[in-house]
Each structure stands twice: as C-alpha cells, then as structure tokens.
C-alpha positions as CSV (number, residue, x, y, z in Angstrom):
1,X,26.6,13.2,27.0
2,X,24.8,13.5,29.7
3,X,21.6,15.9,30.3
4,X,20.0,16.2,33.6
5,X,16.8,17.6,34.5
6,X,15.8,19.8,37.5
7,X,11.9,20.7,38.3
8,X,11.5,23.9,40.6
9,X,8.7,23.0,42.8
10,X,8.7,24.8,46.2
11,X,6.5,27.8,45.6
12,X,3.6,28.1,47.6
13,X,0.6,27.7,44.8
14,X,-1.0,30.7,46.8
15,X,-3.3,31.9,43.8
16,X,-5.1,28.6,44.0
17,X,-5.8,29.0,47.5
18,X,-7.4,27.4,49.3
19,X,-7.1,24.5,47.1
20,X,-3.0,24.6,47.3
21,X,-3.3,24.7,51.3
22,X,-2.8,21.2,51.9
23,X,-2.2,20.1,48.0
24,X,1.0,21.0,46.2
25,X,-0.1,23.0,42.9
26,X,2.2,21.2,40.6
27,X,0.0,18.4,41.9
28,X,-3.4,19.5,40.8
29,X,-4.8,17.9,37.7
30,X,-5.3,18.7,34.3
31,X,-8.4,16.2,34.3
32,X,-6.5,13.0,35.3
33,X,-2.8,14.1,34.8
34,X,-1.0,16.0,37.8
35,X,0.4,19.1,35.9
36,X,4.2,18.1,36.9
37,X,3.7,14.8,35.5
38,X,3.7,17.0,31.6
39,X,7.3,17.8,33.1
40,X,8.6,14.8,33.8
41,X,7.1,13.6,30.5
42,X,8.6,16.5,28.3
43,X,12.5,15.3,30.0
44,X,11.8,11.4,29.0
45,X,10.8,12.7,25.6
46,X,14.3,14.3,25.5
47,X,16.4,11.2,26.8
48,X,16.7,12.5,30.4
49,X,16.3,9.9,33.0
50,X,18.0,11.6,36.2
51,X,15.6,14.2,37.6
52,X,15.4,15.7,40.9
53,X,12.5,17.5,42.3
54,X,13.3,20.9,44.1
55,X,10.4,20.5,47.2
56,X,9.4,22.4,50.4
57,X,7.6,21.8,53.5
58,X,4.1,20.3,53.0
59,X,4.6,18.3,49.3
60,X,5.8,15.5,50.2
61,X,2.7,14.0,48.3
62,X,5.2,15.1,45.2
63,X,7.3,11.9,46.6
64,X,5.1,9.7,47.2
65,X,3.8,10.3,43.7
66,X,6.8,9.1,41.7
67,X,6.8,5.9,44.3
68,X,5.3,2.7,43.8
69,X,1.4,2.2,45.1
70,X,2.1,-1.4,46.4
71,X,-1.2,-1.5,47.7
72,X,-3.4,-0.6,44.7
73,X,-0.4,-2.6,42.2
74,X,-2.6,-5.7,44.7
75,X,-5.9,-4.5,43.8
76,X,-5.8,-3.9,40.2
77,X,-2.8,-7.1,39.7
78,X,-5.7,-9.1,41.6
79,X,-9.2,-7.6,39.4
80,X,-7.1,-8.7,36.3
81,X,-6.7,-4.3,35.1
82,X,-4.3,-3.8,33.0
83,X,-5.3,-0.4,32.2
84,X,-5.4,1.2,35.1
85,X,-2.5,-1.0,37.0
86,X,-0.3,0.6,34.2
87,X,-1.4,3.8,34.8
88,X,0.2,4.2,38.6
89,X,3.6,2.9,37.5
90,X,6.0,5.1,37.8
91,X,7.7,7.0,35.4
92,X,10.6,5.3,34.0
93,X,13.2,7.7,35.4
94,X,15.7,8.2,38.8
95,X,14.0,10.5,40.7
96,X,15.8,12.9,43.8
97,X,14.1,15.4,46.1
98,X,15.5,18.0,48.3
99,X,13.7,20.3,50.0
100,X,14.3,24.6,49.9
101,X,13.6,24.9,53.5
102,X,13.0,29.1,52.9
103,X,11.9,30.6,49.8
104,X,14.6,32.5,49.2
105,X,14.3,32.9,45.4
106,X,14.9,31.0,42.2
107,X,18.8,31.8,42.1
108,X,18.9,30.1,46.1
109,X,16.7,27.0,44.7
110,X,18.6,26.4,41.6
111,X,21.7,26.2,44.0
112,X,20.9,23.2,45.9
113,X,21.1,21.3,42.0
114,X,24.9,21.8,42.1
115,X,25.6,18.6,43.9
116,X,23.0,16.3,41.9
117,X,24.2,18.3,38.4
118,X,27.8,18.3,38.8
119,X,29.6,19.3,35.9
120,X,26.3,18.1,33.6
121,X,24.3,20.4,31.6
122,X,20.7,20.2,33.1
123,X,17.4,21.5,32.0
124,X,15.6,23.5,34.7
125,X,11.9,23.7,34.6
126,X,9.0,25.1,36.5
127,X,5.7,23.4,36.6
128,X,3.9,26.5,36.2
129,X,4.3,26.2,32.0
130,X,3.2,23.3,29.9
131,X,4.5,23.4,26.6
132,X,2.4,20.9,23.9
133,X,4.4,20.6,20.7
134,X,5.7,17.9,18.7
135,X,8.9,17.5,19.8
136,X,9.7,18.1,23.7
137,X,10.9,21.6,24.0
138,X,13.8,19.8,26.1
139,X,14.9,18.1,23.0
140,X,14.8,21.4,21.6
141,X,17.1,23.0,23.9
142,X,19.2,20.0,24.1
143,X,20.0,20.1,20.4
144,X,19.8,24.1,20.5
145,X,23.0,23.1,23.7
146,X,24.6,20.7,21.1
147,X,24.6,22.9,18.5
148,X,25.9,26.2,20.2
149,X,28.0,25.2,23.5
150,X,26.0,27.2,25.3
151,X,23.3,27.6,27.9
152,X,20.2,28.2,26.1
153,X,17.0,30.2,27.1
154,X,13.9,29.4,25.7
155,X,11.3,32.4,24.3
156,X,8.6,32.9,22.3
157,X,8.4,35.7,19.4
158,X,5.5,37.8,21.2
159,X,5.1,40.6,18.5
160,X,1.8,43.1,18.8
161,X,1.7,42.2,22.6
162,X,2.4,44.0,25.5
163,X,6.1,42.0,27.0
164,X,6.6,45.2,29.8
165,X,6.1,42.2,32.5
166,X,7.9,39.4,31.2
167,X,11.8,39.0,30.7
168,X,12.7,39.9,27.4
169,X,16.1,39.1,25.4
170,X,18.4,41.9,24.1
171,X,19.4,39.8,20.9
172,X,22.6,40.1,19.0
173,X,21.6,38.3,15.7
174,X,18.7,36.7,14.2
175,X,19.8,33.7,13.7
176,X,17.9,30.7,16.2
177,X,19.3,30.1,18.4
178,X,20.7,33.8,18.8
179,X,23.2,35.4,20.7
180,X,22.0,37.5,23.5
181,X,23.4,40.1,25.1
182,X,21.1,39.9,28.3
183,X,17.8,39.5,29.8
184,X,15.9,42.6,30.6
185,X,13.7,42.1,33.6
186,X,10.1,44.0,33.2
187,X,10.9,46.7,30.7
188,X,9.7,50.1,30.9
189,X,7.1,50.2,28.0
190,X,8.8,51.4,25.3
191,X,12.2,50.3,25.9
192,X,12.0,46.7,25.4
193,X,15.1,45.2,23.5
194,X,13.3,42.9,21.5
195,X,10.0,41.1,21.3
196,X,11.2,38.0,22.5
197,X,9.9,36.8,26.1
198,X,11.9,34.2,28.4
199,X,9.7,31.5,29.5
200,X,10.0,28.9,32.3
201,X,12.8,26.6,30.2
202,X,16.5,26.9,31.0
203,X,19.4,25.0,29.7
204,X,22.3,25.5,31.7
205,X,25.8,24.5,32.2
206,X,27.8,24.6,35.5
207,X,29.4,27.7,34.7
208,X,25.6,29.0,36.2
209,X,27.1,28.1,40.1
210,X,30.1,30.3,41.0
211,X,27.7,33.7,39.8
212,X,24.8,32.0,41.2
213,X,27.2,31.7,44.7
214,X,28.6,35.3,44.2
215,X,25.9,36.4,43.9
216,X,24.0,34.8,46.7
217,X,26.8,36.1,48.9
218,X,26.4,40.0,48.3
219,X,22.7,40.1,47.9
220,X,21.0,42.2,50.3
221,X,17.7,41.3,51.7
222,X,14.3,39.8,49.7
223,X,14.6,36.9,46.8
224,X,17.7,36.1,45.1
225,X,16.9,35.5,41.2
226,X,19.5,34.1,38.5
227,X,18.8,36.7,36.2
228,X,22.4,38.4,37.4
229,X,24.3,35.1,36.2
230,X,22.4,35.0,33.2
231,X,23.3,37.8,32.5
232,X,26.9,37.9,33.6
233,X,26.9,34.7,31.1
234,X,25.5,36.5,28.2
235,X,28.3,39.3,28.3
236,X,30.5,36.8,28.2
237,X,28.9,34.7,25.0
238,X,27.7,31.7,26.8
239,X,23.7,32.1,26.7
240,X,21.9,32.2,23.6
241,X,18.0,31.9,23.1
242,X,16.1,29.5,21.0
243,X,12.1,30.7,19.8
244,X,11.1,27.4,20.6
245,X,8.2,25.4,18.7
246,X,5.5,25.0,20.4
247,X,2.1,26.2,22.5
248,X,3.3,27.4,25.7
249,X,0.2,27.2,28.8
250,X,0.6,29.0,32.0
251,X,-0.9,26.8,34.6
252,X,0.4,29.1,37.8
253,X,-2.6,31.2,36.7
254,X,-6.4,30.2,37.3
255,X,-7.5,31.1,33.4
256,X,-4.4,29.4,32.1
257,X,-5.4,26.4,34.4
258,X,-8.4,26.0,33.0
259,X,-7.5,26.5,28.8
260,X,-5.0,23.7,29.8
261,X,-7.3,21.6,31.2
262,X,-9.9,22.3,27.7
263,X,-6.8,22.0,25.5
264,X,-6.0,19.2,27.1
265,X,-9.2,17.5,26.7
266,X,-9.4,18.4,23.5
267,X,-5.7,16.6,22.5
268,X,-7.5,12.8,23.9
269,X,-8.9,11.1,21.5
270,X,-11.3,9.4,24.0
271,X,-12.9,12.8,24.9
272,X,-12.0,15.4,22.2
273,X,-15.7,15.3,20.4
274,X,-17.3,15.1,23.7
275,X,-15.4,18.2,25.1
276,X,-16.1,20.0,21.8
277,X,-19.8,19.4,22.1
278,X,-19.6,20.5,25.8
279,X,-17.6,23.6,24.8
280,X,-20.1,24.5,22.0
281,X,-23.0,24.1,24.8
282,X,-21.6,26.0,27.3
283,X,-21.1,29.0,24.6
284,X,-24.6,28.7,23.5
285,X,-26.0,28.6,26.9
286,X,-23.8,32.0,27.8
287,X,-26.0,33.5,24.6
288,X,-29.1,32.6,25.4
C-alpha cells in the first residue's frame, strides 16, 4: 500500500511579521532546522517517500530547499567536510510543488492534492505543529488507517483545559482509535462534545474529494474549510480519531516558536547541558 504525504504551506506567516515578509514561515529555524524539514522527517519516519508541497507566491525558497546545492556540494566535497556536505543533501524523498495562487481556504488547498494523491490514502500536514514522540505520529495514523479503513484524525485528550477555540471530536466510543460522529468547530463553552481537540494531522482517503468539490461549488463567499466533508464522512462511519502519543508544539505562534526552539535544544545531545545552564541563567537573572 501506498501512503502519500501532503504539507499545507501557503499561508502567509503574518504573525511573524516582518520576519515572514520575504521568508516563508515554515522556513524559519528551530536553531539550525527549518521547521518543515520536522515534516518531511515525521513522513520518512512513516515510509512515505512521495510528498508534495502545497506553496504560494513568494516561497519558492521552499523549492530550492529540497534541491541540490551544487555549489556548496564543491566547497565542502573540496575542504574534505563530511559533516556538513551531508547535512545539505536532500531528503531522501520525491518531492512536488504546486502553488494555491488565492488563499481560498484549507478545503480549496487540499483540492489541488487530488491529482498527485489519486486514489492513495495521504497524510496531510501543516507546518504550524511539530509533534516529538517516539514513533512518527504519521506511523501512527498510518497503522490507526490499517487498522480501521478509515480516515483518521489525530487529537489530543485536553481535559481541565479550556477547548472552546479548537475543533473538538463528538466521539461514539472510547475505544482508540474511536468513532466519531463529527468535528465541532469552536464550541460554545459549555457545550463541547468531548475533551478531545483535532490537531494539524489528517489521514485521508479519496472519498475526501467529491464533498471537498461539492462543497467548493455551493460555498458562498470567504474561506472554504474541509470540516463539511469531514463531517459528511463521520456520519457516514469513515473518520475515526486516534489520541496520538506524543508532545504536540505550535510553531504558527511566537511563544510556541520559541518552547520549540528550547525543547529542541534541549533533545541534542551536543547542546542539551549547555542550553539547561543557559535556561537556568536566564531564570536567575529574571529574579534578581
């Protein structure tokens, strides 16, 4: 079988402005690692080697990265560095880039997949959440897919916390994965179905397309989202959720940014008890 894997990347980046004016977001670095590249890394992990990139104007930096650098290949091939002439190889994957040429909304992005999927399952992905955990949470939802049948959702058990601004899934069991009957969009505090929130992980089968198309073709005005389809699949039994394993960071937000970027440091080996010390300064230094 064969799993496919799409990264959404056409969004603006507009809370890191001005930073994100000229520089793609999903390009900015968690020290020395662009934050897509934890992407691309989760869907080797899982066994998926056919990827395309979802672009827009202004990143085409994003295909250049996953390129060869002939140029510095000379350089470090010539100064005898291993190290770092491994470093800029690119990832061992086929890459494919198209471009959303108006931001029209997830459900409108995730359409222009249908070609490269086909009748695949694929694993959609937003570079906006890095997930560090021992196993991919693509291989995750892959096996959650093998098991079940069916698309699969990935959320996190967020119990004691306010989940009135995420999606939250309306679950029909407790098993996990569970069957879901659908995703409610920003709940009304109060009335949320469940304490499990739907995060930026999406297994889905081409069944997604002809309600993504419908749907695209009666919507009126603004963003078109996939929550509709997903939903229109629940009903019909093919979604379930899995609460994934894992820490899940939000890099699309400036304090998430930077706990990723300490986390981060803090997984090398090469600079975990430096960063520690650094962190422990820093704290002092606030107190005194």
């Amino acid at each position: 079988m064969t799993i496919k894997g799409v990264i959404v990347a056409a969004g603006y980046g507009s809370r890191f402005l001005p930073a994100t004016k000229t520089l793609p977001k999903e390009m900015l670095p968690l020290i020395d690692k662009p934050a897509i590249s934890f992407i691309v890394d989760e869907f080797l992990e899982a066994g998926i080697r056919d990827i395309l990139i979802i672009t827009s104007r202004r990143k085409k930096v994003l295909d250049d990265f996953f390129d060869r650098e002939v140029e510095l290949e000379t350089v470090f091939t010539s100064e005898g560095d291993q190290q770092k002439l491994q470093s800029i190889q690119p990832a061992d994957a086929r890459f494919y880039f198209t471009r959303q040429r108006r931001m029209l909304g997830t459900g409108h992005a995730l359409l222009l997949a249908k070609t490269f999927t086909g009748k695949d399952p694929f694993v959609v992905a937003y570079p906006d959440d890095i997930i560090f955990s021992k196993t991919s949470l693509s291989r995750q939802l892959i096996d959650a897919y093998e098991k079940t049948g069916k698309g699969v959702l990935a959320v996190k058990d967020m119990s004691g916390d306010d989940v009135s601004r995420y999606g939250v899934v309306d679950p029909l069991d407790r098993q996990n994965p569970c069957a879901i009957r659908a995703l409610v969009e920003k709940p009304a505090p109060g009335q949320e179905p469940s304490s499990l929130v739907s995060y930026g992980r999406y297994l889905y089968t081409h069944e997604l397309y002809p309600l993504l198309e419908e749907g695209l073709k009666n919507h009126q005005g603004g963003e078109f989202y996939h929550v509709d389809a997903i939903n229109t699949l629940a009903k019909a039994g093919r979604m379930c959720a899995l609460n994934f394993e894992g820490l899940r960071l939000d890099t699309g937000d400036p304090m998430g940014f930077l706990e990723a970027v300490c986390r981060y440091a803090l997984r090398r080996p090469e600079w975990s008890k430096q960063a520690k010390t650094l962190f422990q300064q820093l704290a002092e230094s606030q107190d005194s």
